[in-house]
C-alpha positions as CSV (number, residue, x, y, z in Angstrom):
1,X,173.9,7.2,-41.5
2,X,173.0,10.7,-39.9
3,X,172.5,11.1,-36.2
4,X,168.7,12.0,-37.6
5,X,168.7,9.3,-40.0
6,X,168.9,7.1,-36.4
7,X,167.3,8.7,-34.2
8,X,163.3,6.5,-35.1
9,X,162.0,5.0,-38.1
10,X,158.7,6.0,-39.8
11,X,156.7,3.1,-38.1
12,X,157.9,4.5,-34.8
13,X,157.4,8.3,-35.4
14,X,154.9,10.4,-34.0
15,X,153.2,11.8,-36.8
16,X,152.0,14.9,-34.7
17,X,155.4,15.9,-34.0
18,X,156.8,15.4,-37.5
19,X,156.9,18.8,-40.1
20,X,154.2,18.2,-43.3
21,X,156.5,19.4,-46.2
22,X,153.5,21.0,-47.4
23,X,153.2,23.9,-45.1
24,X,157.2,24.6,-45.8
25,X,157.4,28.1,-48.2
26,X,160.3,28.5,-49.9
27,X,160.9,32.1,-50.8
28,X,162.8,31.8,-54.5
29,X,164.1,35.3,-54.5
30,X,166.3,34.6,-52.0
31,X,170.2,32.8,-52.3
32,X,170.4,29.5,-52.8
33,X,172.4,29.3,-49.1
34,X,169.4,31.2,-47.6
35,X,166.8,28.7,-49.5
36,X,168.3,25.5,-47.9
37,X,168.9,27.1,-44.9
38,X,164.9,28.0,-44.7
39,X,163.8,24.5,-46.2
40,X,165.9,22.8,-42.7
41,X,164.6,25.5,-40.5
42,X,161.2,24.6,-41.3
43,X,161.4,20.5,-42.0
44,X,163.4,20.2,-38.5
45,X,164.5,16.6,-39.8
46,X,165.2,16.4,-43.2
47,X,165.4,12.5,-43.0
48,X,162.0,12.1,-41.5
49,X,158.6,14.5,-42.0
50,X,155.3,13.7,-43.2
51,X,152.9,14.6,-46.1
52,X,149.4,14.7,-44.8
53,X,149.2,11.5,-42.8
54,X,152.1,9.7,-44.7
55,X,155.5,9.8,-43.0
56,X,158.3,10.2,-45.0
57,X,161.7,8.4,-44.5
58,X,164.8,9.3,-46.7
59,X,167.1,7.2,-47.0
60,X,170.1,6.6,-49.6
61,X,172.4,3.3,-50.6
62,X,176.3,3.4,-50.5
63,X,176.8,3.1,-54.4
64,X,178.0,5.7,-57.2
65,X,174.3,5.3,-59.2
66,X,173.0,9.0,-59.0
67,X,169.3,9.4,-58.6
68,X,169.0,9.8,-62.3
69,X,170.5,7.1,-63.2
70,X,167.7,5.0,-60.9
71,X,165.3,6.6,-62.1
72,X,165.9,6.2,-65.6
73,X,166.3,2.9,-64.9
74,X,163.1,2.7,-63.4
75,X,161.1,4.4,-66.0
76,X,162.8,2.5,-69.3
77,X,161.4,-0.8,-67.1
78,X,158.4,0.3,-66.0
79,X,157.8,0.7,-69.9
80,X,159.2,-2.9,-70.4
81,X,162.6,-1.3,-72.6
82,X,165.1,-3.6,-71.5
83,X,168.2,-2.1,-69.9
Protein backbone atom coordinates (compact mmCIF):
# COMPACT_ATOMS: atom_id res chain seq x y z
CA UNK A 1 0.00 0.00 0.00
CA UNK A 2 0.77 3.76 -1.09
CA UNK A 3 1.95 6.26 1.47
CA UNK A 4 -1.75 7.88 0.43
CA UNK A 5 -3.45 4.69 0.45
CA UNK A 6 -2.35 4.96 4.51
CA UNK A 7 -2.47 8.01 5.38
CA UNK A 8 -6.85 7.76 6.75
CA UNK A 9 -9.65 5.63 5.69
CA UNK A 10 -12.96 6.94 4.20
CA UNK A 11 -14.75 6.72 7.77
CA UNK A 12 -12.02 8.94 9.11
CA UNK A 13 -11.76 11.54 6.22
CA UNK A 14 -12.83 14.93 6.26
CA UNK A 15 -15.14 15.19 3.53
CA UNK A 16 -14.59 19.03 3.17
CA UNK A 17 -11.00 18.55 2.52
CA UNK A 18 -11.29 15.70 0.04
CA UNK A 19 -11.48 16.63 -4.10
CA UNK A 20 -15.26 15.78 -5.67
CA UNK A 21 -14.09 13.92 -8.95
CA UNK A 22 -16.81 15.84 -10.45
CA UNK A 23 -15.38 19.26 -10.62
CA UNK A 24 -12.03 17.53 -12.14
CA UNK A 25 -11.95 18.66 -16.33
CA UNK A 26 -9.94 16.72 -18.28
CA UNK A 27 -8.91 18.50 -21.40
CA UNK A 28 -8.81 15.44 -24.18
CA UNK A 29 -6.82 17.34 -26.71
CA UNK A 30 -3.96 17.15 -24.68
CA UNK A 31 -1.17 13.96 -24.37
CA UNK A 32 -2.03 11.22 -22.56
CA UNK A 33 1.17 12.23 -19.93
CA UNK A 34 -0.41 15.74 -19.72
CA UNK A 35 -4.05 14.08 -19.06
CA UNK A 36 -2.90 12.04 -15.97
CA UNK A 37 -0.74 14.48 -14.93
CA UNK A 38 -3.97 17.10 -14.71
CA UNK A 39 -6.40 14.26 -13.35
CA UNK A 40 -3.58 14.05 -10.02
CA UNK A 41 -3.12 17.72 -9.96
CA UNK A 42 -6.72 18.18 -9.47
CA UNK A 43 -7.84 14.80 -7.33
CA UNK A 44 -4.77 15.57 -4.85
CA UNK A 45 -5.23 11.86 -3.54
CA UNK A 46 -6.01 9.49 -6.07
CA UNK A 47 -6.76 6.77 -3.38
CA UNK A 48 -9.25 8.89 -1.48
CA UNK A 49 -11.85 11.84 -2.93
CA UNK A 50 -15.43 12.07 -2.77
CA UNK A 51 -18.43 12.26 -5.20
CA UNK A 52 -20.99 14.65 -3.69
CA UNK A 53 -21.13 13.52 -0.09
CA UNK A 54 -19.84 9.92 -0.74
CA UNK A 55 -16.09 9.35 -0.06
CA UNK A 56 -14.36 7.32 -2.30
CA UNK A 57 -11.59 4.72 -1.27
CA UNK A 58 -9.54 2.73 -3.90
CA UNK A 59 -8.19 0.03 -3.10
CA UNK A 60 -6.71 -3.07 -5.06
CA UNK A 61 -5.93 -7.01 -3.96
CA UNK A 62 -2.49 -8.65 -4.55
CA UNK A 63 -3.73 -11.23 -7.33
CA UNK A 64 -3.12 -11.49 -11.27
CA UNK A 65 -7.26 -11.09 -11.91
CA UNK A 66 -7.42 -7.78 -13.97
CA UNK A 67 -10.41 -5.63 -13.43
CA UNK A 68 -12.08 -7.17 -16.35
CA UNK A 69 -11.80 -10.27 -15.42
CA UNK A 70 -13.85 -9.27 -11.99
CA UNK A 71 -16.08 -7.70 -13.54
CA UNK A 72 -17.04 -10.16 -15.95
CA UNK A 73 -17.26 -12.24 -13.28
CA UNK A 74 -19.54 -10.15 -11.61
CA UNK A 75 -21.88 -9.41 -14.36
CA UNK A 76 -22.16 -13.32 -15.81
CA UNK A 77 -23.31 -13.87 -11.76
CA UNK A 78 -25.30 -11.15 -11.27
CA UNK A 79 -27.28 -12.74 -14.30
CA UNK A 80 -27.19 -16.13 -12.46
CA UNK A 81 -24.71 -17.74 -15.71
CA UNK A 82 -22.55 -19.87 -13.73
CA UNK A 83 -18.91 -19.41 -14.00
Amino acid sequence: MSVLQEQITAADADISGLADIRDVVIDTAQPKAERIKSYLRQIKNPYLYRCGDIVVRVSFCNTDATLEDRLKQYLLSAQGIPL
